[in-house]
C-alpha positions as CSV (number, residue, x, y, z in Angstrom):
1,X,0.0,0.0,0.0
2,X,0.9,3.6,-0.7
3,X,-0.1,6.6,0.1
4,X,-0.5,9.8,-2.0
5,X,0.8,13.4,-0.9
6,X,-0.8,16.7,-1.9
7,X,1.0,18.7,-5.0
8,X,2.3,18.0,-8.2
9,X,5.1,20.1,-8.4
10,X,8.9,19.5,-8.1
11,X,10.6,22.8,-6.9
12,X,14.0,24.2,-7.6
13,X,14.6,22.9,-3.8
14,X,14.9,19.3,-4.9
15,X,11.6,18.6,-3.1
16,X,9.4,15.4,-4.8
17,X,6.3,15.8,-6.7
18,X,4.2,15.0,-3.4
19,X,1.7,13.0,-5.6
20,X,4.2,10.2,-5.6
21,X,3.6,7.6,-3.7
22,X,5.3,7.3,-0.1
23,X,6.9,3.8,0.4
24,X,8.2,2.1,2.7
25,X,11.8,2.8,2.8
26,X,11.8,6.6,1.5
27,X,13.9,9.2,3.7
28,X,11.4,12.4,4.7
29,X,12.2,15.2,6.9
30,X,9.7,15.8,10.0
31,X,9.8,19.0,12.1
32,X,9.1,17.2,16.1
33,X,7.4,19.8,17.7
34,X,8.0,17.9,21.1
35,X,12.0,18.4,20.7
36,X,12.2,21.7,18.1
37,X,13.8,20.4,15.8
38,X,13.6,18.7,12.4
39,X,15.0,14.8,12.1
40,X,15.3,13.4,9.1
41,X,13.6,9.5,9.2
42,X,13.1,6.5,7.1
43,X,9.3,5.1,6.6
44,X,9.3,1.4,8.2
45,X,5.5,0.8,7.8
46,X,2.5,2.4,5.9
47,X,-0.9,3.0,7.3
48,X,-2.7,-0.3,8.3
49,X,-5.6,0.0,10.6
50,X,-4.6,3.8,11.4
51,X,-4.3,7.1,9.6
52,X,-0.1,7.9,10.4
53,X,2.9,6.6,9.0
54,X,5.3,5.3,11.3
55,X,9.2,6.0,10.6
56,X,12.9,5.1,12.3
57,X,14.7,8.8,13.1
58,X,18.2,7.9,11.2
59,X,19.7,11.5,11.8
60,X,18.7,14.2,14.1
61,X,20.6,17.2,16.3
62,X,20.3,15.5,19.1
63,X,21.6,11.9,18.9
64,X,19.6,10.6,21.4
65,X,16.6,10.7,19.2
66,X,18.2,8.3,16.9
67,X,16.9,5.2,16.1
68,X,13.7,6.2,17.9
69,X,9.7,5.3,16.1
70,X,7.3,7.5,16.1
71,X,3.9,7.4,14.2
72,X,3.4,10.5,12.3
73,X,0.7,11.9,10.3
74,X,1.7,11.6,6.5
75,X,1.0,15.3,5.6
76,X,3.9,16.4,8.8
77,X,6.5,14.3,6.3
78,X,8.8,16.0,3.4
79,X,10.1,14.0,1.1
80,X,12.9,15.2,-0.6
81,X,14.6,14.0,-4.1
82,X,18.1,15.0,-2.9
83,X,19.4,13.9,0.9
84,X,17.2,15.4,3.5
85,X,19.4,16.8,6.4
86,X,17.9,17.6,10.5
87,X,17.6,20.9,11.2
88,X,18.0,22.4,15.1
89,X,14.7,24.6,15.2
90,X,13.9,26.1,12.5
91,X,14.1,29.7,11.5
92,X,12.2,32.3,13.4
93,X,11.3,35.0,10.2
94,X,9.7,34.5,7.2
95,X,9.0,38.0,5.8
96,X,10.2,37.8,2.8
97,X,7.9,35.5,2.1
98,X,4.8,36.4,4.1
99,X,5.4,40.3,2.8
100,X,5.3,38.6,-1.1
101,X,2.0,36.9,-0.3
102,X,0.7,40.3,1.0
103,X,1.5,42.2,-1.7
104,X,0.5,39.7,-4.5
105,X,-3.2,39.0,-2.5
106,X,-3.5,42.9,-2.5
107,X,-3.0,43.6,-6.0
108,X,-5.7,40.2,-6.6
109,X,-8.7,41.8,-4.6
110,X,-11.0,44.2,-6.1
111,X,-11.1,47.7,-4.4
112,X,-14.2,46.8,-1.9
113,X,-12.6,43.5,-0.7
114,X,-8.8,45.2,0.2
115,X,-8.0,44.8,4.0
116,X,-8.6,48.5,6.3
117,X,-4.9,47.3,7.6
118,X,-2.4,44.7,7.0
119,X,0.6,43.9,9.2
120,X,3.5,46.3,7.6
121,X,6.5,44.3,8.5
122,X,5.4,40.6,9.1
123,X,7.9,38.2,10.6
124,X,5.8,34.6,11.5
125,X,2.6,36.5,10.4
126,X,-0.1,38.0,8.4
127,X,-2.6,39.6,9.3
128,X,-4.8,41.4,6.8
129,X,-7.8,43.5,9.2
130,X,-11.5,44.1,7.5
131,X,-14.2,45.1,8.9
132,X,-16.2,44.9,11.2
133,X,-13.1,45.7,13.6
134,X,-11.8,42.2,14.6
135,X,-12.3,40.4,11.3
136,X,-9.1,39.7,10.3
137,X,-7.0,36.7,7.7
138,X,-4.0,35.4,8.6
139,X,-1.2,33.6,7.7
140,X,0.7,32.0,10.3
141,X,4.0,30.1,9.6
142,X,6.5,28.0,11.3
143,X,8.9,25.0,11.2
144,X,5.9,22.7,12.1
145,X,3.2,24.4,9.1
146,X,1.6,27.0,7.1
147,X,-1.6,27.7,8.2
148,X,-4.3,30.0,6.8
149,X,-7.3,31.0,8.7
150,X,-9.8,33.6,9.7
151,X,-10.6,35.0,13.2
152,X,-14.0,36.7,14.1
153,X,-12.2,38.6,17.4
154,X,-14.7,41.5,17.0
155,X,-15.5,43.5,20.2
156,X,-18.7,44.3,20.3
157,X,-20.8,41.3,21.0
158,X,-24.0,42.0,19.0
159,X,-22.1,42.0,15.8
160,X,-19.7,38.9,16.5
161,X,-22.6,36.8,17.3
162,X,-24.2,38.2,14.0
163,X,-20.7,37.6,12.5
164,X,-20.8,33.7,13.4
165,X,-24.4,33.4,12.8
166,X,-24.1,35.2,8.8
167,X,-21.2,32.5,8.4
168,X,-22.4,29.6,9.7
169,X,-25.9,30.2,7.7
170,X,-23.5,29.9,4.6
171,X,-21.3,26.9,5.9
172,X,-22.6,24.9,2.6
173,X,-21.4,27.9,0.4
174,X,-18.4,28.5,1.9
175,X,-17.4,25.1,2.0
176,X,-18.5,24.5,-1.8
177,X,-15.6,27.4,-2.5
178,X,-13.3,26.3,-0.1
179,X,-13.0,22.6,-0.1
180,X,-12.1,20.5,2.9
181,X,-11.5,23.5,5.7
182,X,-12.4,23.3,9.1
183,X,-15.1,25.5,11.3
184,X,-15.4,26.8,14.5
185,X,-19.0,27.9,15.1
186,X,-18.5,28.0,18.6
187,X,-16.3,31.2,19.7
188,X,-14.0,28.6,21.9
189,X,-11.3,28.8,19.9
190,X,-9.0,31.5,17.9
191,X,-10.5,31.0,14.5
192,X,-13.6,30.3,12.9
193,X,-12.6,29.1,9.2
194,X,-8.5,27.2,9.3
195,X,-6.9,25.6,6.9
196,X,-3.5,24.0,6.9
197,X,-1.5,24.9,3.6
198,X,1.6,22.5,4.0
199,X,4.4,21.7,6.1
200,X,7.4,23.7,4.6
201,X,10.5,22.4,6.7
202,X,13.0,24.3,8.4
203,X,13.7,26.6,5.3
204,X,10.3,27.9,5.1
205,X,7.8,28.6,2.4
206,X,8.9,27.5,-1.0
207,X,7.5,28.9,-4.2
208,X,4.8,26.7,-4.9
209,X,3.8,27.1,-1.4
210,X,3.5,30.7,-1.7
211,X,1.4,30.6,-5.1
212,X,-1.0,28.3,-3.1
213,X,-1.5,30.7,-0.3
214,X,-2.1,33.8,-2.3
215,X,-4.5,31.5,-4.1
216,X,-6.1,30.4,-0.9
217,X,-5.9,33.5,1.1
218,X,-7.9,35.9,-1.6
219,X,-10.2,32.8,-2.2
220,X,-10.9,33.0,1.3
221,X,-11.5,37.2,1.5
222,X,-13.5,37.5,-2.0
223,X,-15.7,34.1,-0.4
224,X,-16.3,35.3,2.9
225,X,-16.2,39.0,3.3
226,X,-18.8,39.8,1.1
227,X,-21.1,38.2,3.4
228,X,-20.0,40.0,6.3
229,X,-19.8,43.4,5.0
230,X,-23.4,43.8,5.8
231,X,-22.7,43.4,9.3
């Protein structure tokens, strides 16, 4: 059995068209958010019974991690054409390109969908502010994923209930433009719409990454603010 990654699209980072399938035996990076750091692994056994793949940690900063097993989720694995290598924690700024996805999602949304304020020098995010105050699309990136999502953090109570209520009305809609996101409908937790873009290793975003969330993140404003403007 073999399972089937996300993208079709080799980079000029060496990475693997992640439509091949993963086999048994195939090195992939893997960011361990329990130790900070990225080890690079070899895939001993495919899903059977359970959704994660479960690898062997053959290099890793700290040595005491190797030879470890750990079942991980397929999507947390990058598998890389040329020789993977661990990283120690990943870097800690990404504007270059957060500020590229900014600018390229501005100049994609028509006048009456462009943000009231956008974060002006973003390091590990975006945020891109509409109204009603506290409606806001981010980006959010570290070693461990790319993450797009929206946040209904408006003040006044009235109009985030009325903010939830317009969007969960729509839930078919939106998800019919969106695809397979998650919702939040219940004000528990920091987002109401996420979706996770990719796991981009320790070097960050890579271009096809960035195309896809400039794709995403205006697909997500010219989707959903329209039906909040009325607020």
């Amino acid at each position: 059995m073999a399972i089937r990654r996300q993208s079709a699209v080799v980079d000029k980072g060496g990475y693997t068209d992640m439509t091949d399938p993963l086999q048994v035996g195939d090195r992939v990076e893997y960011y361990a958010d329990k130790h900070k750091l990225t080890v690079v692994g070899e895939v001993i056994e495919l899903p059977d019974g359970h959704k994660q793949v479960r690898i062997e940690v053959r290099q890793a900063p700290d040595p005491q991690l190797i030879g470890q097993k750990w079942y991980v989720g397929h999507l947390r694995l990058l598998k890389a054409g040329g020789d993977p290598r661990p990283g120690p924690g990943g870097q800690s700024d990404y504007s270059e390109a957060l500020i590229e996805i900014r600018d390229r999602v501005l100049r994609e949304l028509p006048w009456e969908l462009r943000p009231v304020r956008s974060t002006e020098r973003p390091r590990k995010e975006l945020h891109l502010a509409h109204e009603p105050e506290g409606v806001t699309y981010r980006v959010e990136v570290s070693p461990k994923g790319l993450v797009v999502k929206l946040t209904l953090n408006v003040k006044d109570d009235e109009k985030r209930k009325a903010a939830y209520e317009a969007l969960q009305a729509k839930e078919d809609a939106i998800r019919r433009a969106l695809g397979e996101v998650r919702f939040n409908w219940t004000g528990t937790l920091p987002w109401a719409v996420l979706e996770e873009i990719t796991w981009p290793g320790e070097d960050g975003p890579r271009p096809l990454d960035i195309d896809r969330t400039v794709q995403r993140l205006t697909l997500y404003i010219t989707t959903v603010q329209p039906m909040l403007n009325k607020l």
